[in-house]
TORBA-596407 format. One record per residue (C-alpha): residue in three letters; x, y, z. Coordinates in Angstrom, 2 decimals, decimal comma, padded with zeros to 5 digits, always signed. Example, Ala and Ser with C-alpha at 12.3 -4.5 7.8 and 13.67 -1.06 7.14 Angstrom:
BEGIN
<sedren residuo="ala" px="+012,30" py="-004,50" pz="+007,80"/>
<sedren residuo="ser" px="+013,67" py="-001,06" pz="+007,14"/>
This chain:
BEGIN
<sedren residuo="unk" px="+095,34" py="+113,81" pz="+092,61"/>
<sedren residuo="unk" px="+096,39" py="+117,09" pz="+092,98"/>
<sedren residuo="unk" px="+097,97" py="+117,95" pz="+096,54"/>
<sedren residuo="unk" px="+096,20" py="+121,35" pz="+098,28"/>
<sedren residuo="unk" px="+099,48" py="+121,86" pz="+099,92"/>
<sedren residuo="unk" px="+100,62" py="+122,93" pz="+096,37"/>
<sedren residuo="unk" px="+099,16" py="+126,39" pz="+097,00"/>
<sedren residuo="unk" px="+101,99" py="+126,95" pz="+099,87"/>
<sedren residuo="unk" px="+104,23" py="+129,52" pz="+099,30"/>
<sedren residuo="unk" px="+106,94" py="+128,66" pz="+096,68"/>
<sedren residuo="unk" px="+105,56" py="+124,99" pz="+095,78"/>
<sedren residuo="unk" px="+107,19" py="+124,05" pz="+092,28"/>
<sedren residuo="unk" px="+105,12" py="+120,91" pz="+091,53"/>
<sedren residuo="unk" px="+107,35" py="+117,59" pz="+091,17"/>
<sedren residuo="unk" px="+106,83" py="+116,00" pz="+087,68"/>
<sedren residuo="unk" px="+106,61" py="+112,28" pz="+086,30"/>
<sedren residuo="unk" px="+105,47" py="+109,53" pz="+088,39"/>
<sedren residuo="unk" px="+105,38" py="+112,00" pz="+091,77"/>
<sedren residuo="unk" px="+103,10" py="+114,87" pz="+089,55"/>
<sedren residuo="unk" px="+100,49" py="+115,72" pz="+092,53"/>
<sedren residuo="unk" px="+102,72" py="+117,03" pz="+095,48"/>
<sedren residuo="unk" px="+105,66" py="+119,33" pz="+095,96"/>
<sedren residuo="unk" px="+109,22" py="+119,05" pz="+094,25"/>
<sedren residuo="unk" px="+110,67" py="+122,07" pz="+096,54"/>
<sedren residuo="unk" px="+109,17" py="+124,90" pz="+098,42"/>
<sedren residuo="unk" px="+112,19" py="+127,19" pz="+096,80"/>
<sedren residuo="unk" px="+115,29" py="+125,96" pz="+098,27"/>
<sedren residuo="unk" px="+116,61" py="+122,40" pz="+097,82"/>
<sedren residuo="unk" px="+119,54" py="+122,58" pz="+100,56"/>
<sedren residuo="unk" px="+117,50" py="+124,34" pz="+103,21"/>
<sedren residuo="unk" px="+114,78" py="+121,42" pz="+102,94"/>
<sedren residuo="unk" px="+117,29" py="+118,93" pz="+102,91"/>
<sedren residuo="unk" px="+118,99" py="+120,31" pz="+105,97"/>
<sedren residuo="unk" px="+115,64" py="+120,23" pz="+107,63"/>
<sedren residuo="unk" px="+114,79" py="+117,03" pz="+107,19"/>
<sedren residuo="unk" px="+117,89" py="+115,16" pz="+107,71"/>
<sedren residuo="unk" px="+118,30" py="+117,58" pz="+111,23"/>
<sedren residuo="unk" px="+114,55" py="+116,00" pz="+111,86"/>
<sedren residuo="unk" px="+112,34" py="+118,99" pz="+111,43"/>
<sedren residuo="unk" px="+109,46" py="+119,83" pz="+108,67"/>
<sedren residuo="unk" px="+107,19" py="+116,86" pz="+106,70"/>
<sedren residuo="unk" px="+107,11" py="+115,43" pz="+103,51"/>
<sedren residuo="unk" px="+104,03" py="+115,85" pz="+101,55"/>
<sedren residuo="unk" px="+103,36" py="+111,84" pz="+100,33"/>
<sedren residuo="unk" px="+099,84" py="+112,51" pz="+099,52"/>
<sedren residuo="unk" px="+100,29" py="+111,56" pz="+096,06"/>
<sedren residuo="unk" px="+101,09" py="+107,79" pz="+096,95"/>
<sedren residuo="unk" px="+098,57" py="+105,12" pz="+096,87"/>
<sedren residuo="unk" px="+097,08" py="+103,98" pz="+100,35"/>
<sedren residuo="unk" px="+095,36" py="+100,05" pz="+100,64"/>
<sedren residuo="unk" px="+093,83" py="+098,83" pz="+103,34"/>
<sedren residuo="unk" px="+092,95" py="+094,98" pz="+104,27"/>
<sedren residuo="unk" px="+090,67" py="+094,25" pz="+107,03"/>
<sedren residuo="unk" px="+089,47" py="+090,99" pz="+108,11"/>
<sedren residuo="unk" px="+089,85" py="+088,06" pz="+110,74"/>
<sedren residuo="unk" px="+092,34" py="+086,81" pz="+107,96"/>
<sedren residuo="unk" px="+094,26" py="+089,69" pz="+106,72"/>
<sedren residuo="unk" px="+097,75" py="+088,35" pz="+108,52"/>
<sedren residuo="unk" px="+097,40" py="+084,92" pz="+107,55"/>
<sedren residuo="unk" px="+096,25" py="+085,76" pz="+103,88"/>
<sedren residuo="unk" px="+098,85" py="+088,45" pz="+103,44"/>
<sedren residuo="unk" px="+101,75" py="+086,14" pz="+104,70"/>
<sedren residuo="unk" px="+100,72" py="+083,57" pz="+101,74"/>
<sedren residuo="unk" px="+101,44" py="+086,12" pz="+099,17"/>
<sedren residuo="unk" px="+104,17" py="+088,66" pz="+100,03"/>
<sedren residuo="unk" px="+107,81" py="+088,05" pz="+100,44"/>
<sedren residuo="unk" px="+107,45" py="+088,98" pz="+104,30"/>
<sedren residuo="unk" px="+106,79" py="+086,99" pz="+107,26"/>
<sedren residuo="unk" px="+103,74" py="+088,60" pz="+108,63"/>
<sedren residuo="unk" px="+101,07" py="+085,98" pz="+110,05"/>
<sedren residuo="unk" px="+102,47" py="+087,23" pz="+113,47"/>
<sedren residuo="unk" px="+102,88" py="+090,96" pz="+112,72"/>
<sedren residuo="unk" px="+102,80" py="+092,99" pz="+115,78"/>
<sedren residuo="unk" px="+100,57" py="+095,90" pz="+116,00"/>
<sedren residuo="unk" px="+102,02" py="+098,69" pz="+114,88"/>
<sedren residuo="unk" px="+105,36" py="+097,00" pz="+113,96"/>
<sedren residuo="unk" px="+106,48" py="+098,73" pz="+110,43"/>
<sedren residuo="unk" px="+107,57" py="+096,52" pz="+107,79"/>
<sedren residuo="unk" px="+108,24" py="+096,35" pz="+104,16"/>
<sedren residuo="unk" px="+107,04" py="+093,53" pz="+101,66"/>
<sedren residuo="unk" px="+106,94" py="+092,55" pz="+098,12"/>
<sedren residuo="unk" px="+104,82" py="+090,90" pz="+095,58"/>
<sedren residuo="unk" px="+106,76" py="+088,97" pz="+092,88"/>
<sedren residuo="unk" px="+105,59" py="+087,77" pz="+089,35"/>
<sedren residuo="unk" px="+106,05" py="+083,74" pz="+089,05"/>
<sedren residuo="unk" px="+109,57" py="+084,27" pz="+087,53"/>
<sedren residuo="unk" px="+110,68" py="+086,35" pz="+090,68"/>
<sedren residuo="unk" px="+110,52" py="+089,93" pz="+089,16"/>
<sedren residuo="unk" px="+109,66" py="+092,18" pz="+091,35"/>
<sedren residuo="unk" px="+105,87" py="+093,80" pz="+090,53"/>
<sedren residuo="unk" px="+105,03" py="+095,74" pz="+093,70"/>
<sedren residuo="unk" px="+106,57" py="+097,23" pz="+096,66"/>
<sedren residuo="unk" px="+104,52" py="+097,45" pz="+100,24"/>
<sedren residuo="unk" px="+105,17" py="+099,46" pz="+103,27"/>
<sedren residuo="unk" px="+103,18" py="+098,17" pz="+105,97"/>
<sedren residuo="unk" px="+101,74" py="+098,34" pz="+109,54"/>
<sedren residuo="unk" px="+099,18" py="+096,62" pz="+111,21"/>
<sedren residuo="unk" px="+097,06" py="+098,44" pz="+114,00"/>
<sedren residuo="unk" px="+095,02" py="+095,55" pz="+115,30"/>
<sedren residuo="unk" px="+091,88" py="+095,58" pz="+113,21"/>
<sedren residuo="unk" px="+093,03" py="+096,72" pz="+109,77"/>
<sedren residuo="unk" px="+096,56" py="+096,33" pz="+107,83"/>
<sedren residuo="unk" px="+097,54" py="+099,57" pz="+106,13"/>
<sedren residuo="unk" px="+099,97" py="+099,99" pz="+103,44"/>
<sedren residuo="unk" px="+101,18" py="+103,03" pz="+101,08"/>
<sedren residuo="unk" px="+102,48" py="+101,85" pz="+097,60"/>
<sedren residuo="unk" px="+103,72" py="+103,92" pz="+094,56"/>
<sedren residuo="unk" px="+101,53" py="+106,41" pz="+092,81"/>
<sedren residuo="unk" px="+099,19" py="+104,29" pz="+090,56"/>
<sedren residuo="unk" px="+100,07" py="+101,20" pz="+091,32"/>
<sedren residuo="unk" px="+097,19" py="+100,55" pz="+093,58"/>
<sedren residuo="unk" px="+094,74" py="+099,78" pz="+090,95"/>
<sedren residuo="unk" px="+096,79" py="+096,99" pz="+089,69"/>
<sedren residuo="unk" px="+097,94" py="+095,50" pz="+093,43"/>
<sedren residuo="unk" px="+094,33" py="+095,59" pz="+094,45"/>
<sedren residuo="unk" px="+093,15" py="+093,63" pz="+091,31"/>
<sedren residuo="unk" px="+095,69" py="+090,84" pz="+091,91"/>
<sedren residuo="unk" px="+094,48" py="+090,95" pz="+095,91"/>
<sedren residuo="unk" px="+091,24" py="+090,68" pz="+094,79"/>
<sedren residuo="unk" px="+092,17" py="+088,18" pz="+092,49"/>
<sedren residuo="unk" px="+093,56" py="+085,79" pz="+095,80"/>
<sedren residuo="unk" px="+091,01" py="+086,12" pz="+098,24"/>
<sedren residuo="unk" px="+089,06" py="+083,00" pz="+097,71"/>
<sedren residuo="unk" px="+087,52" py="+082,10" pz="+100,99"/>
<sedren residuo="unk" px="+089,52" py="+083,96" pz="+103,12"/>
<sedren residuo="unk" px="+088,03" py="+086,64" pz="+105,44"/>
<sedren residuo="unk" px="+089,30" py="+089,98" pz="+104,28"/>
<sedren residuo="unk" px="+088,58" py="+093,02" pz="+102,52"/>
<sedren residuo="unk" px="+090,61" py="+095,33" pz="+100,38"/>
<sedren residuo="unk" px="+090,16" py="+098,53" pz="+100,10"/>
<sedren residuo="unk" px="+091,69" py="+101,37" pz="+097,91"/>
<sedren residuo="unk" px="+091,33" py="+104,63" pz="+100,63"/>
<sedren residuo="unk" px="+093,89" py="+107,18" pz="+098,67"/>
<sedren residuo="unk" px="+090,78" py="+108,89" pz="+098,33"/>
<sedren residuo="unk" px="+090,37" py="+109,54" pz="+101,77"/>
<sedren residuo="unk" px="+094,20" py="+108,99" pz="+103,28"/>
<sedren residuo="unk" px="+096,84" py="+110,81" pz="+102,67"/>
<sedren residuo="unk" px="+100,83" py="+109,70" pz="+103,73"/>
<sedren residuo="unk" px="+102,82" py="+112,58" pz="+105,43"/>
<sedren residuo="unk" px="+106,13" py="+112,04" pz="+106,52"/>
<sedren residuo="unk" px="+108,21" py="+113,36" pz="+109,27"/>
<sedren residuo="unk" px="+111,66" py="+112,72" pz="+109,43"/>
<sedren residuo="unk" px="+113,70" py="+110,80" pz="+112,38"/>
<sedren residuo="unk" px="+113,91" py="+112,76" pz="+114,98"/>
<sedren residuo="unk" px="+110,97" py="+115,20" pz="+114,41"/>
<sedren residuo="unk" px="+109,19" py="+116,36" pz="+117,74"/>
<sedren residuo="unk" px="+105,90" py="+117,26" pz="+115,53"/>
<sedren residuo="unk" px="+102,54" py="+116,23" pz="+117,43"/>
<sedren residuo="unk" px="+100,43" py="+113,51" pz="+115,60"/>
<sedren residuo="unk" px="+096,94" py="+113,97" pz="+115,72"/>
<sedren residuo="unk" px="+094,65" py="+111,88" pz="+117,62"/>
<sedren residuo="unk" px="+093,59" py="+108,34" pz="+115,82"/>
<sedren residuo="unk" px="+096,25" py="+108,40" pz="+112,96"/>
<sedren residuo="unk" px="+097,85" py="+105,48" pz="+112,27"/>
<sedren residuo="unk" px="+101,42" py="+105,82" pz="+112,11"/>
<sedren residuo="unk" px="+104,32" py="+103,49" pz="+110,55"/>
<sedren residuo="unk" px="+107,73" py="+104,11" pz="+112,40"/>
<sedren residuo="unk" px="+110,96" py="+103,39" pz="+110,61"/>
<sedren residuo="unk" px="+114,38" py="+104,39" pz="+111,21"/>
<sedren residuo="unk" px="+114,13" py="+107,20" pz="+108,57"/>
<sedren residuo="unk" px="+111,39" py="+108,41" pz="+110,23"/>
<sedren residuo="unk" px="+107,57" py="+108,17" pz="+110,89"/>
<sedren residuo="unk" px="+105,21" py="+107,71" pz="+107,94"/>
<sedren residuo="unk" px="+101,22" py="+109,36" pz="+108,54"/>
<sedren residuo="unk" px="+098,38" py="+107,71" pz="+107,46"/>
<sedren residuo="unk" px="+096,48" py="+111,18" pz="+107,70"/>
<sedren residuo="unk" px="+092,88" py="+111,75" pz="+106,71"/>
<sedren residuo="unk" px="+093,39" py="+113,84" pz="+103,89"/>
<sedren residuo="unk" px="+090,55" py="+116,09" pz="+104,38"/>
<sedren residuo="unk" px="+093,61" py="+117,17" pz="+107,45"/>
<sedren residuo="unk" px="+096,17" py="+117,90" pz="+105,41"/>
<sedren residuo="unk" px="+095,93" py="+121,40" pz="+105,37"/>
<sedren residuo="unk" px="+095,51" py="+121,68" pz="+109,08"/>
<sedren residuo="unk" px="+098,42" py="+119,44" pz="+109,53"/>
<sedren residuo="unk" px="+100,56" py="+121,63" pz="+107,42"/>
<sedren residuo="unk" px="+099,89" py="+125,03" pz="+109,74"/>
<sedren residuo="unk" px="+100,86" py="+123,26" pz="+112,87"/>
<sedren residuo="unk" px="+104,05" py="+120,72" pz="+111,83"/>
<sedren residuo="unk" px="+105,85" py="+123,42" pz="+108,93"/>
<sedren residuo="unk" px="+108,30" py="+123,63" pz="+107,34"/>
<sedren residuo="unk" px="+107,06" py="+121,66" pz="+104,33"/>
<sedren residuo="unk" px="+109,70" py="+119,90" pz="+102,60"/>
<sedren residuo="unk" px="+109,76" py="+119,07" pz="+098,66"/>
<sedren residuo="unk" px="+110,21" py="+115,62" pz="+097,23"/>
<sedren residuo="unk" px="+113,80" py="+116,26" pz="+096,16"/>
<sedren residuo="unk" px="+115,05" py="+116,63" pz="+099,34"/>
<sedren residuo="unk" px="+113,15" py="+113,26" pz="+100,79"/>
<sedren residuo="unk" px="+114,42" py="+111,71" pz="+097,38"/>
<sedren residuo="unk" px="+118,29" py="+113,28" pz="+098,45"/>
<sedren residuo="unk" px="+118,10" py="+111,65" pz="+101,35"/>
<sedren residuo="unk" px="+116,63" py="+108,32" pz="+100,31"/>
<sedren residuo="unk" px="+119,74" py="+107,96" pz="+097,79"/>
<sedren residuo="unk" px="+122,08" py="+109,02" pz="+100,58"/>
<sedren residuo="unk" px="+120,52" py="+105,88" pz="+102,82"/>
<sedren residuo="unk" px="+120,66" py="+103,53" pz="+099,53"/>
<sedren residuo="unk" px="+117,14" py="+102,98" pz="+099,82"/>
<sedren residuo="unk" px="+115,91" py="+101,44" pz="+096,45"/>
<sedren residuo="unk" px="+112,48" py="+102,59" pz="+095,26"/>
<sedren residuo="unk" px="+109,59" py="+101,32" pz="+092,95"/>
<sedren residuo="unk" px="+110,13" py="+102,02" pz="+089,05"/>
<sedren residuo="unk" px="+113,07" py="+103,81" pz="+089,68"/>
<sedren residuo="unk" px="+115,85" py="+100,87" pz="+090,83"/>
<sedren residuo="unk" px="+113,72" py="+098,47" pz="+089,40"/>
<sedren residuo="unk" px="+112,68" py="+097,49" pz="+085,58"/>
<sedren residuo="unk" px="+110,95" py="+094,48" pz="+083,66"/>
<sedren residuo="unk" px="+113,68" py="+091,91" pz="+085,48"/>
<sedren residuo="unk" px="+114,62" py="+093,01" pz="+088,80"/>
<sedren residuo="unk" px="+115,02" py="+090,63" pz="+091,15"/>
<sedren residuo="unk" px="+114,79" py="+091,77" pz="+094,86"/>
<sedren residuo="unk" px="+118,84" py="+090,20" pz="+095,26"/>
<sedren residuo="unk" px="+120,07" py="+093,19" pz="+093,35"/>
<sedren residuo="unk" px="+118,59" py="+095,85" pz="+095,20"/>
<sedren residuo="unk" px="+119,86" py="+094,66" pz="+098,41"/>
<sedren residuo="unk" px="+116,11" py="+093,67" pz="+099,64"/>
<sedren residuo="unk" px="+116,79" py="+090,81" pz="+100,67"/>
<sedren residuo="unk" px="+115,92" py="+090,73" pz="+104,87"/>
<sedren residuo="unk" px="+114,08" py="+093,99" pz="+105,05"/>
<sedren residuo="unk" px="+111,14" py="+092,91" pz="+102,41"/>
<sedren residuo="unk" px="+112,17" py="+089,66" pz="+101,12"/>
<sedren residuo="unk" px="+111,95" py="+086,54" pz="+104,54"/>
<sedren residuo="unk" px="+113,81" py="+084,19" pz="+103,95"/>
<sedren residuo="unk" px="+112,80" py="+081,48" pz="+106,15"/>
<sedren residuo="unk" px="+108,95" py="+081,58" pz="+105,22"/>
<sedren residuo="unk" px="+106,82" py="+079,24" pz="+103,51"/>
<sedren residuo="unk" px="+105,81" py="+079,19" pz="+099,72"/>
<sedren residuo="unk" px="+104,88" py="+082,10" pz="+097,73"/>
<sedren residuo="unk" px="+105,08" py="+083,21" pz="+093,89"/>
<sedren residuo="unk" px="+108,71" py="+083,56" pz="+092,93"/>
<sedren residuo="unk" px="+109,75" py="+081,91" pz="+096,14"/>
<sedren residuo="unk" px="+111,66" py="+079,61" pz="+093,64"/>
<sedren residuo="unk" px="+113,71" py="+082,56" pz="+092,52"/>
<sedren residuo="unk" px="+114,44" py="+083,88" pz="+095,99"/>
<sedren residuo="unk" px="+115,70" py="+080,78" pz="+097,26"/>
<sedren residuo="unk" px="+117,74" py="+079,53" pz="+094,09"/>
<sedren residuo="unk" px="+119,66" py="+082,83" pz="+093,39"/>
<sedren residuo="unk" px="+120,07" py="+083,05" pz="+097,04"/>
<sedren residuo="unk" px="+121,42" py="+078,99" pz="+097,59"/>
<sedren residuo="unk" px="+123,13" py="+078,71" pz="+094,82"/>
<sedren residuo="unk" px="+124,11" py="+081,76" pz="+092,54"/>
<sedren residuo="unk" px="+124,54" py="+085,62" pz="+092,40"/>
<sedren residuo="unk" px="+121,98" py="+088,07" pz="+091,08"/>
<sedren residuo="unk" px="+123,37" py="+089,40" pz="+087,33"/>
<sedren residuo="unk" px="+123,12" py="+092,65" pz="+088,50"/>
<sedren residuo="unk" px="+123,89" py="+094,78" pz="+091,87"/>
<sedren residuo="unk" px="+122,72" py="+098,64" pz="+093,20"/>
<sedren residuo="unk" px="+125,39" py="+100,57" pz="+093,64"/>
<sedren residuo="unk" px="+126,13" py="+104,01" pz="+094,88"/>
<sedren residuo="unk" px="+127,59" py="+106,61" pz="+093,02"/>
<sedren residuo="unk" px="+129,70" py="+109,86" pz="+093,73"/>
<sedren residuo="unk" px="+129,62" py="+112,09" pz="+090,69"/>
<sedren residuo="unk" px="+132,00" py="+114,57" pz="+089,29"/>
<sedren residuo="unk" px="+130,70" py="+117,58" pz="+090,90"/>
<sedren residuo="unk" px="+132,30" py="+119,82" pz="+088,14"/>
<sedren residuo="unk" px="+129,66" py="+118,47" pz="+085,81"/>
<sedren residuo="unk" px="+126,75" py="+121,50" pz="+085,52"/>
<sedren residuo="unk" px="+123,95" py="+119,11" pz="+084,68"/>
<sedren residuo="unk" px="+122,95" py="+115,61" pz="+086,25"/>
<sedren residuo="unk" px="+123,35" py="+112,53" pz="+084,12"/>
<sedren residuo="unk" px="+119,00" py="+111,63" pz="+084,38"/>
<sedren residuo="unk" px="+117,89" py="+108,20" pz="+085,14"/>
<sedren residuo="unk" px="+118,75" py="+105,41" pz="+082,09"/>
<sedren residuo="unk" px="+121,96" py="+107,24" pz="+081,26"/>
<sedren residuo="unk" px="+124,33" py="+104,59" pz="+080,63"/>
<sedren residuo="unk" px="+127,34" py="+103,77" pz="+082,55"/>
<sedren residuo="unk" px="+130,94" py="+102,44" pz="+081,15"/>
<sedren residuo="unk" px="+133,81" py="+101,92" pz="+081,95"/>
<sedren residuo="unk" px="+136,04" py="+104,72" pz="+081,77"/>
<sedren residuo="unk" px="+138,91" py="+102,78" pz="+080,77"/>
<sedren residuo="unk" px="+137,07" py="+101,83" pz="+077,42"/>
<sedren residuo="unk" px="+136,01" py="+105,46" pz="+076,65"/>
<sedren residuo="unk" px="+132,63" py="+106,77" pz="+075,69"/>
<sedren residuo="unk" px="+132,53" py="+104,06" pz="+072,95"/>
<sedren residuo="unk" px="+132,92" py="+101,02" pz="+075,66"/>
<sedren residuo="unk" px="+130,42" py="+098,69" pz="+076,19"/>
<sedren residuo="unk" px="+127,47" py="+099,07" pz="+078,93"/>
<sedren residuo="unk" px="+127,69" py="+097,61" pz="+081,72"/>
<sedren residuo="unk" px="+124,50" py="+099,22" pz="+083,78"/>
<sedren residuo="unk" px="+122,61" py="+102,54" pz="+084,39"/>
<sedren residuo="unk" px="+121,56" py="+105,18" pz="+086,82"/>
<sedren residuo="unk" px="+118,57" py="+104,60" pz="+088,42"/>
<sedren residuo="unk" px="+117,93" py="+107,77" pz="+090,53"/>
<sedren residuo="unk" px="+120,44" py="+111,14" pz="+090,77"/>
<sedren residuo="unk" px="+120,65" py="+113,71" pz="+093,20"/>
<sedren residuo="unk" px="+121,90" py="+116,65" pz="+094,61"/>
<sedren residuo="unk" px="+123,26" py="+116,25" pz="+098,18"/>
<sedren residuo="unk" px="+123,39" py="+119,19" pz="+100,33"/>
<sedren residuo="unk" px="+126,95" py="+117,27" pz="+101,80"/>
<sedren residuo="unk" px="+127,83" py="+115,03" pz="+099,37"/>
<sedren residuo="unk" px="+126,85" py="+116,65" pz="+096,40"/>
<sedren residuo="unk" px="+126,19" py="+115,40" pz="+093,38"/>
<sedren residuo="unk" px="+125,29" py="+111,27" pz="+093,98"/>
<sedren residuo="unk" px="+123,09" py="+108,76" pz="+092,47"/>
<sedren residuo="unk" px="+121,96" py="+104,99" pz="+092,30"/>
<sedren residuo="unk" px="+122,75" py="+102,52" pz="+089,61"/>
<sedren residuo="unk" px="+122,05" py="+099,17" pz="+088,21"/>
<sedren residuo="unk" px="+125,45" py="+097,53" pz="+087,23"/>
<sedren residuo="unk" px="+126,38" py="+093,93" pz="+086,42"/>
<sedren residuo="unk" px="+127,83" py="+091,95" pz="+088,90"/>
<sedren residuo="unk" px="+130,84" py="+091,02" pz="+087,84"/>
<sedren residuo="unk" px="+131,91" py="+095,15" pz="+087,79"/>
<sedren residuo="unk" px="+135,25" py="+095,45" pz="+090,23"/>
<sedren residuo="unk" px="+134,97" py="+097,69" pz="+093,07"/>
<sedren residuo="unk" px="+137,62" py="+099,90" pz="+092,30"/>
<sedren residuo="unk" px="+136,77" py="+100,00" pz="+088,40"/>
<sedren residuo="unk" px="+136,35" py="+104,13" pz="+087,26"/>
<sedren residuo="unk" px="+132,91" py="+104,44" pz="+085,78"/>
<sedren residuo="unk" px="+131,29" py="+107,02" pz="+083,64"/>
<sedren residuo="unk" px="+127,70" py="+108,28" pz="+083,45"/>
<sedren residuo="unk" px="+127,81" py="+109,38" pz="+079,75"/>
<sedren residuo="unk" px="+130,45" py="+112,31" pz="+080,12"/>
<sedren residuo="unk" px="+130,04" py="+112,60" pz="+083,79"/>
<sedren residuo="unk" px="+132,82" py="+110,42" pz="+085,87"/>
<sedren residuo="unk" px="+131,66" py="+108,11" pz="+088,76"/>
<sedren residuo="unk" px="+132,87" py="+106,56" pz="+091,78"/>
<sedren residuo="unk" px="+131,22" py="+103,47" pz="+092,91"/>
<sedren residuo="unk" px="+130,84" py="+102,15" pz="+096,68"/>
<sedren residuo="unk" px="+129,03" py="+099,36" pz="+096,63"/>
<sedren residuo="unk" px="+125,22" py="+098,51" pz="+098,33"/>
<sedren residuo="unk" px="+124,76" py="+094,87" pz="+097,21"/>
<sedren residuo="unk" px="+128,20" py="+092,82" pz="+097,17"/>
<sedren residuo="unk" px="+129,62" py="+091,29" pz="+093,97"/>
């Protein structure tokens, strides 16, 4: 679904996964800047939106994500997962409940899938699910951000920021009144710099939410049963996860970024060493410059100098050995 917001002047259209909405409006720094100092929105409208209404939505929800939310507040934001039966992580959720109807944005495309396995659950319960990314689009506005939200829209407050549920039919209207748009790269910048894993980016075939560091913000821990609950609770009572998220500092002499799936090793063992992880995400950082996230096994030390192919790396870590 291809974002009208595109036509503004200097879109450059994101590729991949986030084809649809805006990579930068022309200059990566100044939207960063912007964003992190809490001023201009993020054009989301690419992401899938779900809704599930119902007397039973709470109850039924709380039986199959990783979050405790029979008791959800309205309009209390929170994050959730749905695991495969071997604890791999399958989707991500970010939620909020406004009294009659739970509302969640997932990654782009995934919705078709999430819905089927909703569907798939609702036995007698008294719910509905509905795909609206036809009809809803997600803006974001970054913490601090003074811009007015229209009347009726549902809104999902973190501490990064406020998340729109806008009718997309809005969009455009939104845009004249809440500018400067900001690209994806700079929202993506800053979701590195705040070690925020993401969807199909941090994650692959076998993640389990330990390594990420999701553990408390989507994953409860004192819930009842759900599928990979087994997981959760044995890695977490009595074991480590293989692998742990780091973040990376980058040699900023480097011209080019080393692209998600490059390879990490350890420098000591040259570029012929054996792998021990890979970048998941890597940025440009109007402070930090170049940084990125990574996948790296456990057992890594701390103070061990990595390399990103050619490119050397400084670790700090995000998820403890």
């Amino acid at each position: 679904m291809k974002s009208p917001l595109l036509s503004l002047p200097g879109a450059v259209p994101a590729e991949g996964v986030d084809e649809g909405v805006a990579a930068h409006y022309g200059d990566l720094f100044r939207e960063q800047r912007a964003l992190a100092g809490g001023t201009g929105f993020v054009d989301l409208s690419h992401r899938g939106v779900v809704s599930v209404t119902g007397d039973d939505r709470l109850s039924w929800l709380h039986l199959l994500l990783t979050q405790h939310v029979s008791d959800l507040p309205t309009g209390q934001a929170t994050e959730a997962l749905i695991l495969s039966a071997h604890g791999h992580i399958e989707h991500a959720l970010y939620l909020v409940d406004d009294g009659t109807t739970v509302w969640a944005h997932v990654e782009p495309g995934t919705q078709d899938a999430l819905i089927a396995y909703l569907e798939s659950m609702k036995f007698f319960y008294r719910v509905d699910v509905a795909d609206r990314t036809d009809e809803v689009a997600i803006v974001h506005l970054p913490a601090g951000s003074i811009a007015e939200v229209p009347e009726g829209v549902v809104v999902r407050e973190t501490p990064y920021g406020r998340d729109l549920f806008l009718p997309r039919a809005d969009l455009e209207s939104f845009a004249e009144k809440s500018g400067p748009a900001v690209g994806l790269l700079a929202y993506e910048a800053l979701r590195v710099e705040h070690h925020r894993p993401r969807l199909g980016f941090e994650t692959d075939h076998r993640t389990i939410p330990h390594e990420l560091g999701w553990i408390g913000s989507a994953v409860h821990l004192q819930k009842g049963c759900y599928r990979g609950q087994e997981t959760v609770a044995r890695v977490q009572n009595l074991g480590k996860p293989p692998r742990r998220l780091v973040f990376l500092h980058l040699d900023g002499s480097e011209v080019h970024l080393p692209p998600a799936g490059t390879d990490i090793r350890l420098a000591d063992e040259g570029p012929d060493g054996r792998k021990i992880g890979f970048v998941t995400t890597s940025v440009r950082h109007h402070e930090l410059g170049p940084v990125a996230l990574a996948l790296v096994k456990r057992n890594v030390p701390l103070d061990a100098r990595l390399m990103a192919d050619s490119t050397a790396a400084a670790q700090e870590a995000v998820v403890e050995p």
